[in-house]
C-alpha positions in Angstrom: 7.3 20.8 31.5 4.1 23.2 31.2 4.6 26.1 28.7 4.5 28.7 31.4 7.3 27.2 33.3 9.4 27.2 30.3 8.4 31.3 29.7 9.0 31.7 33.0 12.5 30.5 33.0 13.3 32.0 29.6 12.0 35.4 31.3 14.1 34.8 34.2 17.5 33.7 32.3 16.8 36.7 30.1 17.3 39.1 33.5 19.6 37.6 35.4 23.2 38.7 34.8 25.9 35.9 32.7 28.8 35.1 34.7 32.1 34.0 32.8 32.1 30.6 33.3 27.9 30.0 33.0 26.4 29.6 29.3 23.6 30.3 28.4 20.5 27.9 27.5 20.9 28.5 24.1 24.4 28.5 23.6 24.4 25.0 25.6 21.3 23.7 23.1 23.6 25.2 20.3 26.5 23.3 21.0 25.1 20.2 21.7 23.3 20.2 18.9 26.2 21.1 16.7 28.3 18.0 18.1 25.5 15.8 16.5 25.9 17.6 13.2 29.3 17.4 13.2 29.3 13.1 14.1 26.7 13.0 11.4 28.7 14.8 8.8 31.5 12.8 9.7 30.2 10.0 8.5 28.7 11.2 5.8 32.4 12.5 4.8 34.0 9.1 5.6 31.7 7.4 3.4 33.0 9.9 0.5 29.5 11.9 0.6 29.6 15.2 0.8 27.1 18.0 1.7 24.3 18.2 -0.4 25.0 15.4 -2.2 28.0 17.2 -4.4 30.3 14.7 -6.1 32.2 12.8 -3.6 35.9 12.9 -2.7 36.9 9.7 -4.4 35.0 10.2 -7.9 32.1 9.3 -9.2 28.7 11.1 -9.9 26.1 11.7 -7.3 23.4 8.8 -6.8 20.1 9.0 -9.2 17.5 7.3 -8.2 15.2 5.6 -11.0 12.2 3.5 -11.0 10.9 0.3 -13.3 7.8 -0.4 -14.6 6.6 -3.5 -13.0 6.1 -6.6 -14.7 5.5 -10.8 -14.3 8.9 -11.0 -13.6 9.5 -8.6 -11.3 5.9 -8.3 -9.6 6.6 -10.0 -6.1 3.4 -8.6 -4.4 1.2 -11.3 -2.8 -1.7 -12.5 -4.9 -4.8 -14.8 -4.7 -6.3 -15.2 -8.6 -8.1 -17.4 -10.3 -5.9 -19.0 -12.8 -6.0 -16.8 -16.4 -6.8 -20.4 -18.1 -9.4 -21.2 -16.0 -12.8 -21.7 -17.0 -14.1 -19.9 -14.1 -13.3 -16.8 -15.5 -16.7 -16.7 -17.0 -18.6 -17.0 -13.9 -15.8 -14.3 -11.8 -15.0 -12.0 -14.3 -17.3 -12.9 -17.5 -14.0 -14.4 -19.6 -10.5 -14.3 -19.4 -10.1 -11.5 -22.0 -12.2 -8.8 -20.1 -13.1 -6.8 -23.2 -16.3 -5.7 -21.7 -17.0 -2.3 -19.2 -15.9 -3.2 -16.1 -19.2 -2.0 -14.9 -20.4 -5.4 -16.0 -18.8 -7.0 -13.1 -21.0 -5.4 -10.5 -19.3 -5.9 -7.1 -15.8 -7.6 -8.7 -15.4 -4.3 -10.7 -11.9 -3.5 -8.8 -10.5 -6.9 -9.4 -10.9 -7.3 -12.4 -7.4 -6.3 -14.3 -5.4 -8.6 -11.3 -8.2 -11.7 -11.4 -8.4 -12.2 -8.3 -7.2 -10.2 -4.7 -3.4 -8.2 -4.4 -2.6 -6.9 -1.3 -2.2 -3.3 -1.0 0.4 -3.3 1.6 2.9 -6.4 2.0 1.0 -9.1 4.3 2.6 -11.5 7.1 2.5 -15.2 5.9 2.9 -17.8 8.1 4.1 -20.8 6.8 4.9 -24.7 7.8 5.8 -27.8 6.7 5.5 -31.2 7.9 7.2 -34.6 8.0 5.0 -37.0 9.7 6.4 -40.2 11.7 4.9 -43.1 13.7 6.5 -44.0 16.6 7.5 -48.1 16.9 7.3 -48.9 20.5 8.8 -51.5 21.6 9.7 -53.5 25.0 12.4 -52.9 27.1 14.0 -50.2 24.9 15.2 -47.1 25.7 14.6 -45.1 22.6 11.3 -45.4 20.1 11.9 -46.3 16.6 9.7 -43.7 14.4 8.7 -45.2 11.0 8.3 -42.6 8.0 4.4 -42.0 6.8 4.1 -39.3 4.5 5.3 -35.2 4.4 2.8 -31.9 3.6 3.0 -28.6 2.9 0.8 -27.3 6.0 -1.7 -24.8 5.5 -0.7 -21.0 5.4 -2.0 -17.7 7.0 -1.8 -14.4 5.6 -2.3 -11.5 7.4 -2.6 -8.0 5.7 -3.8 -4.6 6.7 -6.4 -3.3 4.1 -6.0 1.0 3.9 -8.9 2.7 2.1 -8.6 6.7 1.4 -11.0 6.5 -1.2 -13.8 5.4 -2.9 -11.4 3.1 -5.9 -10.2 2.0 -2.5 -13.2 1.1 -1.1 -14.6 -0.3 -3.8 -11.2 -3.0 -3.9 -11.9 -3.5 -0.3 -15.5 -4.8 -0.6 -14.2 -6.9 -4.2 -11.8 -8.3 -2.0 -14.7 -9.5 0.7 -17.1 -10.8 -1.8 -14.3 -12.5 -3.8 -13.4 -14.3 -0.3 -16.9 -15.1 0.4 -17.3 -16.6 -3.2 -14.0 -18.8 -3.3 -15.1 -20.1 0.3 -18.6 -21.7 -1.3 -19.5 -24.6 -3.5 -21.4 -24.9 -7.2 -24.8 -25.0 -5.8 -28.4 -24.8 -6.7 -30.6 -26.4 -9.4 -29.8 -22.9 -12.4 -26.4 -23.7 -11.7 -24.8 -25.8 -14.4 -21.5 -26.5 -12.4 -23.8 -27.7 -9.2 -21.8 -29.8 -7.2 -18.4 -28.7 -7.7 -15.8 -27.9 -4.9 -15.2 -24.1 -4.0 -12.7 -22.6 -6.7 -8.8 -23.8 -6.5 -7.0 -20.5 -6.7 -3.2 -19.4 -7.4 -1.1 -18.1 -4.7 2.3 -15.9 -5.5 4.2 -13.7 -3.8 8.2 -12.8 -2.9 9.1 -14.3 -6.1 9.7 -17.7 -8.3 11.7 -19.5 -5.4 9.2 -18.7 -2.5 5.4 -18.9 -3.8 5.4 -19.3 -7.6 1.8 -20.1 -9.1 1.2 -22.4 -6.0 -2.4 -23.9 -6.6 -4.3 -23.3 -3.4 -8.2 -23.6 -1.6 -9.1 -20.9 1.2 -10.4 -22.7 4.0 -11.4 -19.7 6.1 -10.8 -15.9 6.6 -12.0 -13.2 8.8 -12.3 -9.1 8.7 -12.8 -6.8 11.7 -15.3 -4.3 11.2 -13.6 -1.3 13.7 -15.4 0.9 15.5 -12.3 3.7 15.9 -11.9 4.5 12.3 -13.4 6.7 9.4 -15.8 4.8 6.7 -15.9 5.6 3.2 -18.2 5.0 0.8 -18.0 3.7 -3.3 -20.2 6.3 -3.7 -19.1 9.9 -2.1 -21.5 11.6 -3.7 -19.1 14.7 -3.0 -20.2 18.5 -3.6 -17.9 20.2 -5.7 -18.0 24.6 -6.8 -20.0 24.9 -9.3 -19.3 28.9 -10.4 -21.5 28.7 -13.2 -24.9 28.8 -12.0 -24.9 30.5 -8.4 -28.1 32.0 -6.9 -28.9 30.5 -3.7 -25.9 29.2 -1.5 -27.1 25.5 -2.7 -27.0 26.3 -6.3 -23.1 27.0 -5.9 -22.4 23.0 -6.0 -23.1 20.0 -7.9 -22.8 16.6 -7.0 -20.8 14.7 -9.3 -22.3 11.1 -11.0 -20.7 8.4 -9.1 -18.0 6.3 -11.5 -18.4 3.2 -8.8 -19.8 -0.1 -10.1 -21.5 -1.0 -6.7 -24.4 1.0 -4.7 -23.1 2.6 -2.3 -21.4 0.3 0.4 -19.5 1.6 3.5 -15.2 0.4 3.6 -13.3 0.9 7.2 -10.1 3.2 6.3 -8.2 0.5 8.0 -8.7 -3.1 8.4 -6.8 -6.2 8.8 -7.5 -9.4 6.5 -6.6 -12.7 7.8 -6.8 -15.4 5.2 -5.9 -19.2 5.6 -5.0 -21.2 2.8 -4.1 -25.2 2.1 -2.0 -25.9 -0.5 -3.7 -28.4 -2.9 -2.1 -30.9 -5.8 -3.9 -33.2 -8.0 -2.8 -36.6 -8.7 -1.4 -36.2 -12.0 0.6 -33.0 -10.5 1.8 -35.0 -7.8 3.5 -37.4 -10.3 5.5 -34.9 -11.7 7.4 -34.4 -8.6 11.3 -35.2 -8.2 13.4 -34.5 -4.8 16.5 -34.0 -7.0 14.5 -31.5 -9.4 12.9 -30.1 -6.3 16.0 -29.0 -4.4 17.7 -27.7 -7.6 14.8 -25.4 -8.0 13.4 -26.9 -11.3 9.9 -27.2 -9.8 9.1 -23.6 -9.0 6.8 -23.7 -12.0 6.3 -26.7 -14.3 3.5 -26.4 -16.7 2.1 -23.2 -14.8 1.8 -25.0 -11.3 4.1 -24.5 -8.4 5.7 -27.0 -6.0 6.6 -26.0 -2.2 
């Protein structure tokens, strides 16, 4: 309703004389909107809590709220690293101990306390299994036969949204890119002593021990969309901030603060959507350590830091 409409009828109700059995606007907005009060308080008061959270009816002490510190037990966010004991934490993040500045890891900087990519906001994963079967044809039948071949875990899509609001975020958000585009490429070139080696076989966790636990993985492909309707921020804001101290001309009132980022200055959408597909991989001697009866009662969630789905 236009804004001059509802003036107009305020005006108008505000002149016009109330008859007995006629309310008012107000008194009709009033009581409706104390009937929803009153249901909610209801229920409130049936469940024993009363208004403003005073000690309920039945006992007890109001509800406190308290929060953990997060651990490897209790982190369930979803994670692509590179395993802690691998060898190619020299090349990713010069060692596994990461005693040095982080400036020393150039674009990686961000990623380097989680080795490897956490997603800021819980992502969608798609995931299947298969159980393959040949079919037996055979004459004059009405039903196939289907022979048993083999079974696979399938490979899995992830799908998070990347927010950035500043430049620590931006700087994760182009880690995160170049750590994709580096795990999707081989050892290659003749100054590169591992030449000839497969693209890095990362670890994949998330939801907990009995969903993905240390589940060794290879990214077979991923894509980012660069938007055109949102904000870009920069590693480097190179933000003016007061500077009281020395104030003669109107520029001299500022200073531009040294950049902290470990990365020129590189331009981060504030929103923007990672998809990432990923195969689950075993090697042969893993593969041996695999039991159906250990399997379904749980036992091979982690043995000897590898994950079985």
């Amino acid at each position: 309703m236009p804004i001059n409409i509802v003036y107009y009828t305020i005006f108008f109700m505000s002149t016009q004389p109330i008859q007995p059995n006629q309310k008012t606007l107000g008194q009709a907005v009033g009581q409706s909107a104390r009937g929803v009060f009153n249901r909610t308080l209801g229920r409130l008061f049936g469940a024993g809590l009363n208004k403003g959270a005073e000690k309920g009816l039945f006992g007890g002490n109001p509800g406190t709220a308290s929060w953990r510190t997060r651990s490897g037990s209790t982190d369930w966010r979803v994670k692509l690293t590179i395993p802690p004991e691998s060898s190619l934490n020299d090349i990713f993040f010069k060692g596994s101990n990461k005693t040095a500045n982080q400036q020393d890891y150039k674009v990686l900087g961000e990623l380097v306390k989680t080795n490897g990519i956490i997603f800021p906001i819980t992502p969608s994963v798609i995931m299947q299994h298969q159980a393959n079967y040949s079919q037996l044809a055979t004459t004059h039948a009405n039903y196939p036969y289907y022979a048993y071949q083999n079974s696979e875990p399938a490979n899995m899509t992830i799908v998070g949204e990347f927010p950035v609001q500043n430049q620590t975020d931006a700087a994760y958000w182009v880690g995160t890119i170049h750590f994709l585009r580096a795990v999707t490429k081989m050892f290659f070139g003749g100054a590169d002593a591992q030449r000839g080696n497969p693209p890095p076989i990362l670890k994949f966790n998330g939801y907990g021990d009995h969903v993905f636990k240390n589940i060794p993985v290879i990214v077979t492909n991923f894509t980012c969309e660069l938007r055109s309707d949102v904000d870009y921020i920069s590693t480097s804001q190179g933000v003016k901030i007061p500077n009281p101290s020395n104030i003669q001309t109107p520029d001299d009132g500022f200073i531009t603060p040294q950049s902290t980022s470990t990365i020129p200055a590189t331009w981060a959408p504030s929103l923007s959507t990672i998809t990432v597909q990923i195969q689950p991989i075993y090697s042969r001697d893993t593969i041996k350590q695999f039991s159906l009866q250990k399997f379904v009662t749980g036992e091979l969630n982690n043995v000897n830091g590898i994950g079985f789905i």
